[in-house]
N, C-alpha and C positions, 0 to 999 in steps of 0.2 A: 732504750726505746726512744724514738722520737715522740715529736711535740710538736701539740697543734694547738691555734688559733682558729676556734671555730666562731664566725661573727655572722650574727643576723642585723640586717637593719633595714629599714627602711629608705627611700630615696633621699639626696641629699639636701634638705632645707634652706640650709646655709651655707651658700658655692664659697661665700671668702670663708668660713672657718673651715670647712671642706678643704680648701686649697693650704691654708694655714697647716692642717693635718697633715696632707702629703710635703710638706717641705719639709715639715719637722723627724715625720715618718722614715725617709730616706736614710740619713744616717745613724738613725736605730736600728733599722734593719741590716745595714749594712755593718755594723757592729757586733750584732749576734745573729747572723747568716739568715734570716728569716727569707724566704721564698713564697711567693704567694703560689695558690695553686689555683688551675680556673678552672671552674666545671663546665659540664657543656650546658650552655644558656637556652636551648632546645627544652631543658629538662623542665617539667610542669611541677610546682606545690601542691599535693592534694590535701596539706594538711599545715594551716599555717595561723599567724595572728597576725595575717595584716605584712608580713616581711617581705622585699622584692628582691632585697638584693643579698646573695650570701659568699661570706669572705671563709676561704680558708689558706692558713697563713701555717707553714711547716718550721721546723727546727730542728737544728742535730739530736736534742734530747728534750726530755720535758723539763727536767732544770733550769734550762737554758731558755724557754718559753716561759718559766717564771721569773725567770732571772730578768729578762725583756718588760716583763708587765712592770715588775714592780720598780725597774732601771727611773730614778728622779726624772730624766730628758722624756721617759714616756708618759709619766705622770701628768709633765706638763704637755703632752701633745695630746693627750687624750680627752683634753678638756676641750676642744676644739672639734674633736672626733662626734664628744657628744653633743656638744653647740649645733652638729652638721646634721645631725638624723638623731631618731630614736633607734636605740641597738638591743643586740641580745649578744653576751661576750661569756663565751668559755672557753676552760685548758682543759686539752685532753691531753692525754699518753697513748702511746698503741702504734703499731707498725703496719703500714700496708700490704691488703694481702699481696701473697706474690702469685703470678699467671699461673 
């Protein structure tokens, strides 16, 4: 089953650790095939704490989405992640329905 990165957070505070994050970000993902996925930004929260922006980030499997988190290179990117906003970070398992 794939694997997901599902990420709440709020706007970003701090644009240089913000930007810090996506450099670092790049060849992590590129490493363990991570894809972001974009929802339609149309879509309203009726139900929230304060979060604007929400990330969901795929993988071949869920192993492989733990295997990302806990990678040392993202450890150290992540600290910049949370330098940049307050978040909400979970792994999920589970497969997309199909049509």
């Amino acid at each position: 089953m794939k694997g997901y990165w599902l990420i709440l957070s709020d706007s970003a505070k701090d644009q240089e650790a913000q930007a810090m994050y996506g450099k670092l970000w790049t060849p992590i993902a590129e490493k363990y095939s991570a894809k972001f996925k974009v929802l339609n930004t149309q879509t309203v929260l009726m139900e929230t704490c304060g979060y604007t922006r929400t990330l969901i980030v795929e993988f071949d499997s869920y192993s492989q989405a733990l295997a990302c988190y806990q990678d040392e290179a993202y450890q150290a990117a992540k600290v910049f992640a949370q330098k940049a906003s307050k978040r909400e970070f979970l792994i999920l398992e589970g497969e997309p329905p199909r049509g």
